[in-house]
C-alpha positions as CSV (number, residue, x, y, z in Angstrom):
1,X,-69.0,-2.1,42.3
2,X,-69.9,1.4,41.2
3,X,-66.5,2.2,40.6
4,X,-66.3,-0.9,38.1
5,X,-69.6,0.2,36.4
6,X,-68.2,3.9,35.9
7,X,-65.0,2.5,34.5
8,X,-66.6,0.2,32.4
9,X,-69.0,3.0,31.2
10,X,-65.9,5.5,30.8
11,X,-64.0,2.8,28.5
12,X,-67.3,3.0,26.6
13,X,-67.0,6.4,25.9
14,X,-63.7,6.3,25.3
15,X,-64.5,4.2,22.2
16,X,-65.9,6.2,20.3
17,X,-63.0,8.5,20.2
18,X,-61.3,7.3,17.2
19,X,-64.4,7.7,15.2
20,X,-64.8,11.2,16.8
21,X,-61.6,12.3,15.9
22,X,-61.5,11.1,12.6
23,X,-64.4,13.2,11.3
24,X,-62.9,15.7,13.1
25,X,-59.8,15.4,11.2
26,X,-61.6,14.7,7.6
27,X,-63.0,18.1,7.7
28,X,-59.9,19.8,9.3
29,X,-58.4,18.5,6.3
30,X,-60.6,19.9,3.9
31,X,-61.0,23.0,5.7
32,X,-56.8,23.7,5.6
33,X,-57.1,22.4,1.7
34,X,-59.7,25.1,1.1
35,X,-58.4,27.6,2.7
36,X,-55.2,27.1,1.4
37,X,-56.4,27.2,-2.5
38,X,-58.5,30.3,-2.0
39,X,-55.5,31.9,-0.3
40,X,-53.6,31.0,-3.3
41,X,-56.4,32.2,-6.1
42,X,-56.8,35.4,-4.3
43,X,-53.5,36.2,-4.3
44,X,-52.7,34.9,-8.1
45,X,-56.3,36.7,-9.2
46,X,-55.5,39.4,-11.9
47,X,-55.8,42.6,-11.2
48,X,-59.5,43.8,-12.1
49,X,-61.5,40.1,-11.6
50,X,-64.5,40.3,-9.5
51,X,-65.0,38.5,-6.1
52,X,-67.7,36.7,-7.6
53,X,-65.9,34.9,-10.5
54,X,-63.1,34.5,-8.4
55,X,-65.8,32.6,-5.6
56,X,-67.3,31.3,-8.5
57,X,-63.7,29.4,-10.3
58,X,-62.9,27.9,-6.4
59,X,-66.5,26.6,-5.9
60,X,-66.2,24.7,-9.4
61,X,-62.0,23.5,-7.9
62,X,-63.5,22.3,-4.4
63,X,-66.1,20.4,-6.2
64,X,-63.9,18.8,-8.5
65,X,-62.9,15.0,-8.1
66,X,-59.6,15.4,-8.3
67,X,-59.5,17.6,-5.4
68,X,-61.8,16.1,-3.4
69,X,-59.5,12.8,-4.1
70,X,-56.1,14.2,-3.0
71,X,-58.1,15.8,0.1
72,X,-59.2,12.3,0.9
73,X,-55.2,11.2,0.3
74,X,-54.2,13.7,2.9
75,X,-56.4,12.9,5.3
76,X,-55.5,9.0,4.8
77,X,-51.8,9.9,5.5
78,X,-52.9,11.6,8.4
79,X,-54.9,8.6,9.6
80,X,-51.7,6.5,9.0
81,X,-49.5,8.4,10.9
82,X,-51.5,9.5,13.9
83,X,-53.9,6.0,14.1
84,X,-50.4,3.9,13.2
85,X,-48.6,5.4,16.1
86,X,-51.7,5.1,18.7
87,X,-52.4,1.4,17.7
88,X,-49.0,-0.1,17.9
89,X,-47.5,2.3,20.5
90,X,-51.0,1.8,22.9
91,X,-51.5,-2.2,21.8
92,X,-47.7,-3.3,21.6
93,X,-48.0,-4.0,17.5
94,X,-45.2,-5.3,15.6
95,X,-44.1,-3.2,13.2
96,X,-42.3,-5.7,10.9
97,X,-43.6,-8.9,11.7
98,X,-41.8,-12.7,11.6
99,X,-42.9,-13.8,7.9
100,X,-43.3,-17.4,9.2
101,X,-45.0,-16.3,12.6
102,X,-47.5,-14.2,10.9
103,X,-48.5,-15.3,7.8
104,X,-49.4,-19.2,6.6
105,X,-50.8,-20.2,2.7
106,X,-54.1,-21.3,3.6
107,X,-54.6,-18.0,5.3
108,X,-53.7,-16.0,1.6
109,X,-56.0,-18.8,0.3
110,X,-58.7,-18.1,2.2
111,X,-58.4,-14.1,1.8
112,X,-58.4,-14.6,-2.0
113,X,-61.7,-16.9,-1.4
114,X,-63.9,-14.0,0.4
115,X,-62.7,-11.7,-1.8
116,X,-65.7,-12.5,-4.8
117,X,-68.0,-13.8,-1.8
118,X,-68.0,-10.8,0.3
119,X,-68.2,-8.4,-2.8
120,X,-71.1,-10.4,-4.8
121,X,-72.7,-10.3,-1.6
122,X,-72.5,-6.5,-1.0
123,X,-74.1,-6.6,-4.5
124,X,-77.0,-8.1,-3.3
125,X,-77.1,-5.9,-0.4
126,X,-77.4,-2.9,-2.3
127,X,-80.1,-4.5,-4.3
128,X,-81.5,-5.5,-1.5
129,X,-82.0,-2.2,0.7
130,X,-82.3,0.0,-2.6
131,X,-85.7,-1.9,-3.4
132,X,-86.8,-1.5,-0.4
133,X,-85.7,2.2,-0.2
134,X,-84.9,4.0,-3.3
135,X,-84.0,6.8,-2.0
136,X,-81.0,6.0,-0.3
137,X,-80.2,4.3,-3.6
138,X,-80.6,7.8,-5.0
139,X,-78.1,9.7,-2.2
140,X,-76.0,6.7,-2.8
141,X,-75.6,7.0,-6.3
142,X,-74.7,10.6,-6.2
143,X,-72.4,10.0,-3.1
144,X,-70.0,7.9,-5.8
145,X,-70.5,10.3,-8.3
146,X,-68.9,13.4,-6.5
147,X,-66.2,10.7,-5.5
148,X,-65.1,10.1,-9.4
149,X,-66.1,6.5,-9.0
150,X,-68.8,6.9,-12.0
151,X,-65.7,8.2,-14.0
152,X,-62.6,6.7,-15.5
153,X,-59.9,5.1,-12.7
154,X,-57.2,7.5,-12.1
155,X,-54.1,7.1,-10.7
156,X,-55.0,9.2,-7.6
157,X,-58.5,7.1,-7.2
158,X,-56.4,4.0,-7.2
159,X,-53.6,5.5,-5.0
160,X,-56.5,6.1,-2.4
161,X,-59.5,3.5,-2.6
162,X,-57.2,0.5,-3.3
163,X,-53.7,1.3,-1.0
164,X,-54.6,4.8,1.9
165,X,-58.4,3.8,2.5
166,X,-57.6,0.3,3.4
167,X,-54.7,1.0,5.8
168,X,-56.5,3.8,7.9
169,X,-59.4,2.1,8.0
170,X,-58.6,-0.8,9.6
171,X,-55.9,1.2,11.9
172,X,-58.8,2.9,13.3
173,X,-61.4,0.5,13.2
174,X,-60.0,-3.0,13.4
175,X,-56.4,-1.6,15.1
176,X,-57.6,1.3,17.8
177,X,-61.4,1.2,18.1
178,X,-61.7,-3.0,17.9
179,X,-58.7,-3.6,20.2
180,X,-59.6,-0.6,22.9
181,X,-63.6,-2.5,23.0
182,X,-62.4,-5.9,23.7
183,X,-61.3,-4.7,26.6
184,X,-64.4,-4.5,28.0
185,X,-66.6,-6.8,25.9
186,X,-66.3,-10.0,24.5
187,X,-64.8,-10.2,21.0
188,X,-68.1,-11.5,19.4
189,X,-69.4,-7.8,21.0
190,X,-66.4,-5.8,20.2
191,X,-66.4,-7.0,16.6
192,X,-70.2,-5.7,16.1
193,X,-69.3,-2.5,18.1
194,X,-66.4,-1.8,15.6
195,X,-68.5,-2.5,12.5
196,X,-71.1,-0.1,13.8
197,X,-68.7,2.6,13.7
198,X,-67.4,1.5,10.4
199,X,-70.8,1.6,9.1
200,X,-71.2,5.1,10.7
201,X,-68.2,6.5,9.2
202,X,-69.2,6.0,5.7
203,X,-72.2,8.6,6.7
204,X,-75.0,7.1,4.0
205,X,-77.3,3.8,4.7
206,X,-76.8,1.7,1.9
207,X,-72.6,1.9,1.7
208,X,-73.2,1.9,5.5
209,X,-74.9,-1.6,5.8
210,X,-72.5,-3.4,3.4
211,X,-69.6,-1.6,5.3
212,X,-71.6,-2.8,8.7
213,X,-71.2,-6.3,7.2
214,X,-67.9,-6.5,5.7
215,X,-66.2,-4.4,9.0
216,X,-67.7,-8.0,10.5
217,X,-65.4,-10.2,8.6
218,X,-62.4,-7.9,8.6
219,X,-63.0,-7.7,12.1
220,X,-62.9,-12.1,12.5
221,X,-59.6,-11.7,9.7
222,X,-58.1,-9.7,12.2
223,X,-58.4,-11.5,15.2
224,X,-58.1,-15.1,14.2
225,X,-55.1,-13.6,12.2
226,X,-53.5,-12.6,15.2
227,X,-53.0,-9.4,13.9
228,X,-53.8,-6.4,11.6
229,X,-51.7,-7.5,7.9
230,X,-54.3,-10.2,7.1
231,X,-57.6,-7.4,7.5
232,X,-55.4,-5.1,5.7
233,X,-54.9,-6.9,2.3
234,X,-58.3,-8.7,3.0
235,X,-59.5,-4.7,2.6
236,X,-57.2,-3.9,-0.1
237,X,-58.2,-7.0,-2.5
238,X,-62.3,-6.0,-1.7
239,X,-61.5,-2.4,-3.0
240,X,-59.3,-3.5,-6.2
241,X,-62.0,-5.8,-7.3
242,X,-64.9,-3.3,-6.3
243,X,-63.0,-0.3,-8.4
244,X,-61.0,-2.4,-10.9
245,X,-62.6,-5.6,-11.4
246,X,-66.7,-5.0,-10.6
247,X,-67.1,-4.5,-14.5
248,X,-65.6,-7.6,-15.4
249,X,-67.7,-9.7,-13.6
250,X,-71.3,-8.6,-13.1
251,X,-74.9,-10.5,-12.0
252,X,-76.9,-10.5,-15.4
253,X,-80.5,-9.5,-14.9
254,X,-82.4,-13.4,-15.4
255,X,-83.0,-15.7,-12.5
256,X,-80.5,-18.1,-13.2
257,X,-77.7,-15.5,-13.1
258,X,-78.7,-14.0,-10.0
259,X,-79.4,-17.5,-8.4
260,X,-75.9,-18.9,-9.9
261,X,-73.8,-15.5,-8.5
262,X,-75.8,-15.6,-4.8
263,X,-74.6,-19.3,-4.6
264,X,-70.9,-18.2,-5.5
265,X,-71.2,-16.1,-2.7
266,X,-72.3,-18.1,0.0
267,X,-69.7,-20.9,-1.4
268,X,-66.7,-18.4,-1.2
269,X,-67.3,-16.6,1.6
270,X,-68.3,-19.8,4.0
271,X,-65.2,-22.1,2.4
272,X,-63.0,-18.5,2.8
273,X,-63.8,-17.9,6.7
274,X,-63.1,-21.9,6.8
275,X,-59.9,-21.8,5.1
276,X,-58.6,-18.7,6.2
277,X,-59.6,-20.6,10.3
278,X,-57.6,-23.8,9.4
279,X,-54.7,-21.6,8.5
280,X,-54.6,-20.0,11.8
281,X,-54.7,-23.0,13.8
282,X,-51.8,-24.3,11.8
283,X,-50.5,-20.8,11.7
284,X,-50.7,-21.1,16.0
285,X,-49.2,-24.7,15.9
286,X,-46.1,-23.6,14.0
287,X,-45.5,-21.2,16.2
288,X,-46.0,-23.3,19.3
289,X,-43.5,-25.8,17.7
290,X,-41.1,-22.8,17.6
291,X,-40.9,-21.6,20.5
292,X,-40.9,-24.8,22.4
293,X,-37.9,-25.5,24.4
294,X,-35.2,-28.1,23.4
295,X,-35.3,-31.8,25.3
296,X,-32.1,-31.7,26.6
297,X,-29.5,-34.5,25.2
């Protein structure tokens, strides 16, 4: 019995290594990025230039969004790499999966219904928690700021937030961390676990709640799914339409807007899970079908 409680509690631990390492690895990144341009500015400086504007043009280059954005590349390739080979070398993953045993319409149906519903009703979230605290509005606010996501789209932003970000997360997250906890917990318990972390990793309260809830979803995507393809472009879509499309199709400030756009969301994220479910199940009787064994004549 004690030996079953100090595994259980070991596994535990064990847990919250991916998250552990990942921070780690965020700011070993940024650290070998740094260190590496002030290597390179010292050595180009001209002969005569002070330490002080020479401190002063690298703190104005390791502040600058487009810097901070191929950092945040970098460290998503390294996620990929080191997170890819851990979740389908440790969890037996298929690398290139059977198109007609993984994927079904009604499941690409459903993805492209909880798309608007999950991000009108982060919307509302952020309302939400901002009125009730303002200040983590405030640290929010400048949080996508330094990040370039007040600023024009560029093709490095896009590269990251819509394609790297997505991957890695849910490699560590729904792949590693999710897959490691259901060992021990039930899946309704590992999904919550995960999406703790998730929430943890984005390191400020409001984007932390919203990630919370959406890591919950991406979390049911990837285990009714049967795997970690349908959480991946579930995650992708979210962050196209939050960085590409969010201005296209915003809540106007009257109460029939507002009331019209939280309906929508209900509506598209209850009929998506629903959808995206019935696909599955058809999804598992296909499969079934396949690999049953031939009457013989």
């Amino acid at each position: 019995m004690e030996n079953t409680i100090m595994k259980r509690f070991g596994q535990f631990c064990f847990t919250f290594l991916p998250l552990l390492l990942c921070i780690g690895l965020q700011y070993l990144v940024m650290i070998f990025a740094m260190g590496i341009s002030g290597l390179i500015r010292f050595t180009a400086a001209p002969s005569g230039e002070g330490l002080m504007e020479i401190y002063s043009s690298l703190v104005d280059l390791w502040t600058n969004t487009t810097f901070n954005t191929w950092i945040m590349i970098f460290f998503s390739l390294s996620c990929i790499v080191i997170y890819g080979l851990w979740y389908y070398m440790r969890y037996d993953a298929v690398y290139l999966p059977q198109v007609k045993k993984t994927f079904h319409p009604l499941m690409f149906a459903g993805i492209l219904l909880l798309v608007p519903g999950l991000q009108y009703l982060s919307s509302y979230i952020v309302s939400g928690v901002s009125a009730l605290v303002p200040a983590w509005l405030e640290q929010y606010m400048k949080l996508l700021e330094s990040a370039g996501m007040t600023s024009s789209l560029t093709v490095s932003m896009f590269f990251y937030y819509v394609l790297l970000a997505p991957i890695s997360e849910e490699l560590i997250y729904r792949g590693v961390t999710m897959h490691h906890a259901k060992k021990f917990l039930p899946f309704w318990a590992a999904n919550i676990f995960q999406a703790v972390l998730f929430g943890i990793f984005h390191m400020n309260m409001i984007q932390g709640i919203y990630a919370f809830c959406l890591g919950l979803f991406l979390g049911y995507v990837c285990e009714k799914g049967g795997n970690l393809y349908h959480s991946i472009l579930l995650h992708m879509l979210f962050n196209f339409w939050g960085t590409v499309l969010s201005g296209y199709f915003t809540i106007q400030d009257n109460l029939i807007s507002i009331a019209f756009w939280f309906v929508f969301a209900i509506a598209a994220t209850t009929s998506g899970i629903l959808v995206f479910r019935q696909g599955s199940i058809k999804l598992k009787l296909r499969c079934t079908q396949t690999e049953a064994p031939e009457a013989p004549l």
